[in-house]
N, C-alpha and C positions, 0 to 999 in steps of 0.2 A: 389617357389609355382607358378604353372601355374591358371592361371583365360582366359579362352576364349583363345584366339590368343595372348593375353601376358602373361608374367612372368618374376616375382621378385624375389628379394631374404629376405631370414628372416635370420639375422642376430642373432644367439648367442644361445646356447642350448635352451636356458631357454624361449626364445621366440619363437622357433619352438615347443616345447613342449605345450605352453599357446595356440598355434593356434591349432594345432592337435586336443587337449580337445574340441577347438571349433567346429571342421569340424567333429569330428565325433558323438558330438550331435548339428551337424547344426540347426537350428528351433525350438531347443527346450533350453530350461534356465540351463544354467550351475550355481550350485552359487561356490560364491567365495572360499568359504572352499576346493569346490570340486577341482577348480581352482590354487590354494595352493597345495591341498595333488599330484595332479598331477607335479608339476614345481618343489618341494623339495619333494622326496618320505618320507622324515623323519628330523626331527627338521626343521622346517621351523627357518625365521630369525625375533623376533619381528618385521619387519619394512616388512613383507613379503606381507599384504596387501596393502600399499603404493605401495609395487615396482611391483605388481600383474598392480594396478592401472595405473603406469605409464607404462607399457609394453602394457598395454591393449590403452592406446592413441597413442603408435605407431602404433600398428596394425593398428586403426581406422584408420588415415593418410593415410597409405600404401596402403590398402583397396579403399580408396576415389581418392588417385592417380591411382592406377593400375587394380582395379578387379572392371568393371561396372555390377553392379547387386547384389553387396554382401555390407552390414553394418555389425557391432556391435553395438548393444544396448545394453541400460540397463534398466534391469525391478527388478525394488528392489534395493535387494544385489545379483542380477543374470544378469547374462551377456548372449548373443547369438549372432549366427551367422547368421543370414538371407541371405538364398542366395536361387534362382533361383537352378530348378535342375539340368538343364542341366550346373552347374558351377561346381558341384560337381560329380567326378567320382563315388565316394560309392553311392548316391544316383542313379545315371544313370545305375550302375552294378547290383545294387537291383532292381531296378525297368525292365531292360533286362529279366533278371533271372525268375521275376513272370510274366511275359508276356509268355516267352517261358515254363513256365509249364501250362500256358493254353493253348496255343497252343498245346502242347503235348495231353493235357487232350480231346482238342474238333479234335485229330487226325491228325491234320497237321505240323507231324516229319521235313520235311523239313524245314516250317518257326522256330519253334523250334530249331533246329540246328543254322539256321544262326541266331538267336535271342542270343543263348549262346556264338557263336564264338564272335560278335560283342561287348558282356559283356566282354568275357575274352581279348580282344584287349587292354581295358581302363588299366588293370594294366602294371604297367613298377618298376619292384624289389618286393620285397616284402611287407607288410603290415607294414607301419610307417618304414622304412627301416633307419636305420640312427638316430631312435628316441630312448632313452635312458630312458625308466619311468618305474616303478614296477607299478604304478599306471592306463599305458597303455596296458601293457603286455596282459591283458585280453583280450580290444579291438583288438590285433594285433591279437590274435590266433582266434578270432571270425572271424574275415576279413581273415583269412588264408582258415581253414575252409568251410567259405564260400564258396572261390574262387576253393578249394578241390571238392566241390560237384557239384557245377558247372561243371569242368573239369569230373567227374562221370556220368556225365548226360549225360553230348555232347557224351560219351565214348558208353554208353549205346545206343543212339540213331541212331549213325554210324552204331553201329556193328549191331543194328535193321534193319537195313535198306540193311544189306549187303554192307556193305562200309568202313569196316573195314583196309584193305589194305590201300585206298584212306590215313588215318591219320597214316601210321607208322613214318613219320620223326614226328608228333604231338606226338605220344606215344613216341619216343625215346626222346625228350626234358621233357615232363614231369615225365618220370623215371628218368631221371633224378636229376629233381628235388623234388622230391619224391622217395628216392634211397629203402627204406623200404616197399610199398605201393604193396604187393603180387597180390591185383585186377590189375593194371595196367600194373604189370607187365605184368602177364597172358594175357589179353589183346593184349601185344606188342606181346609176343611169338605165342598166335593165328596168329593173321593178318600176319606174318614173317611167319608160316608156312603155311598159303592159298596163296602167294603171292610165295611158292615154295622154298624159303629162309628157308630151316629145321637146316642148319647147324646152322644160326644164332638164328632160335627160341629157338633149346635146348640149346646154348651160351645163353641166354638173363636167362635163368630160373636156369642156372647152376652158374651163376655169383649171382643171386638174393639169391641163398643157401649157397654164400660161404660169400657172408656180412652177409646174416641173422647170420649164424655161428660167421663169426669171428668177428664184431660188437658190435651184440645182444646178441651172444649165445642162439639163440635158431633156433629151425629149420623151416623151411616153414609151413605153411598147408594144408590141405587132397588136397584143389582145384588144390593146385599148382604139388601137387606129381602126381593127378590123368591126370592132364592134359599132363604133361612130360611122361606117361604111354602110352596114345592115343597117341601122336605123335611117339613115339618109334612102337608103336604096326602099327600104319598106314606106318612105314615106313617099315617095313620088311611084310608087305601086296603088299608090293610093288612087280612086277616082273621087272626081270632085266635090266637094260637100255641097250637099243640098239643103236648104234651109227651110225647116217646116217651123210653121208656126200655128200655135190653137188659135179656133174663134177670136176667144179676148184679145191674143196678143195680136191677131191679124184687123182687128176691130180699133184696137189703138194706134198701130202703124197709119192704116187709112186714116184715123180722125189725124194725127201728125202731118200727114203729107198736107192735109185739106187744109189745113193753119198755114201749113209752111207754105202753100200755094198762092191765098188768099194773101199773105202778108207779102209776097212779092210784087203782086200784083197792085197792091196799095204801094210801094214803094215804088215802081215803076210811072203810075200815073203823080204819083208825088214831081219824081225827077224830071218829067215830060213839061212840070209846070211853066 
């Protein structure tokens, strides 16, 4: 666990998992039930409250040594996390996020942009990565999600902006990582084909039709066929490339042919022999 400029470690499934529950209703009262069903997804152990309890005084300790700004209290039979937001990444990445759709909203795309880029910085793996809970699963696919729409937006407001190009090594990492996701594909295959790159555009959408297939079994949709259509149609709109070459390289072509002429013609009277 990182807190500010240090980090610890949390020692034993069941204690990452009791913390997790906490950080991601930071501020707000966990009770202990909920506390339980998260740490044993099923038959808890009688002595499960006890050993709730004593996991939860380690933490405290830990907390009090390594993370300035963050407690655990207790209010009842409910426990919380208190922490400052800036200690918390899901807090700092939500809070990114709704800043830069107001920004979007009162017109100023650019701050908007670097508002979402800087959100999406804070993650590193995925949402509870390493965490093992049927009890969290929820939270993780909300946090995944999230960080999905995010990545949508910024996609959206590049390619607004005519800037689309600027993010294709951004597009080729999160196809990535979203191997299924036909918008982003699309996306990738646009900016690859304004950027002159057509072989790789219709690679990128030909590869997306052939997982859809063998994967998913099922086949892309209208957006993705219609757009593979337009690049095909804008490429045979094309007239034929003409091939200039400068002085020098027109200078080495000739000395090349003049070798390659000469050596035939030695080969020739050779075979005549």
């Amino acid at each position: 666990m990182r807190s500010g400029n240090s980090s610890f470690h949390i020692s034993g499934e069941r204690g990452r998992k009791l913390l997790a529950r906490l950080v991601i209703d930071v501020n707000h009262d966990v009770t202990i039930d909920r506390l339980i069903d998260t740490v044993w997804d099923a038959d808890p152990p009688a002595t499960a409250r006890q050993q709730i309890q004593n996991r939860l005084g380690r933490l405290r300790a830990l907390l009090s040594q390594n993370a300035s700004g963050q407690q655990i209290v207790r209010h009842g039979n409910c426990y919380q996390l208190q922490s400052a937001e800036e200690h918390v990444d899901g807090l700092r990445f939500r809070r990114l996020c709704a800043e830069a759709d107001i920004a979007h909203r009162s017109g100023d795309a650019a701050h908007a942009t670097a508002l979402l880029r800087q959100g999406l910085t804070l993650w590193r793996g995925n949402a509870l990565q390493d965490i093992h809970s049927d009890a969290l699963q929820g939270d993780a696919t909300h946090w995944e999600e999230f960080r999905l729409r995010a990545i949508e937006s910024l996609v959206a407001l590049e390619f607004a902006r005519g800037a689309g190009v600027s993010i294709i090594s951004d597009l080729q990492s999160w196809v990535a990582r979203y191997p299924y996701h036909e918008g982003l594909h699309c996306r990738l295959s646009e900016a690859l084909h304004e950027a002159g790159r057509t072989v790789e555009s219709l690679a990128a959408i030909r590869d997306l039709r052939h997982r859809l297939d063998l994967e998913l079994g099922i086949a892309p949709g209208a957006a993705v066929n219609e757009l593979e259509r337009s690049i095909l149609v804008s490429q045979e709109a094309l007239p034929p490339a003409s091939i200039h070459l400068d002085r020098e390289a027109a200078e080495a072509l000739r000395r090349a042919l003049s070798e390659t002429t000469r050596a035939l013609a030695i080969l020739a009277t050779v075979l005549a022999c």
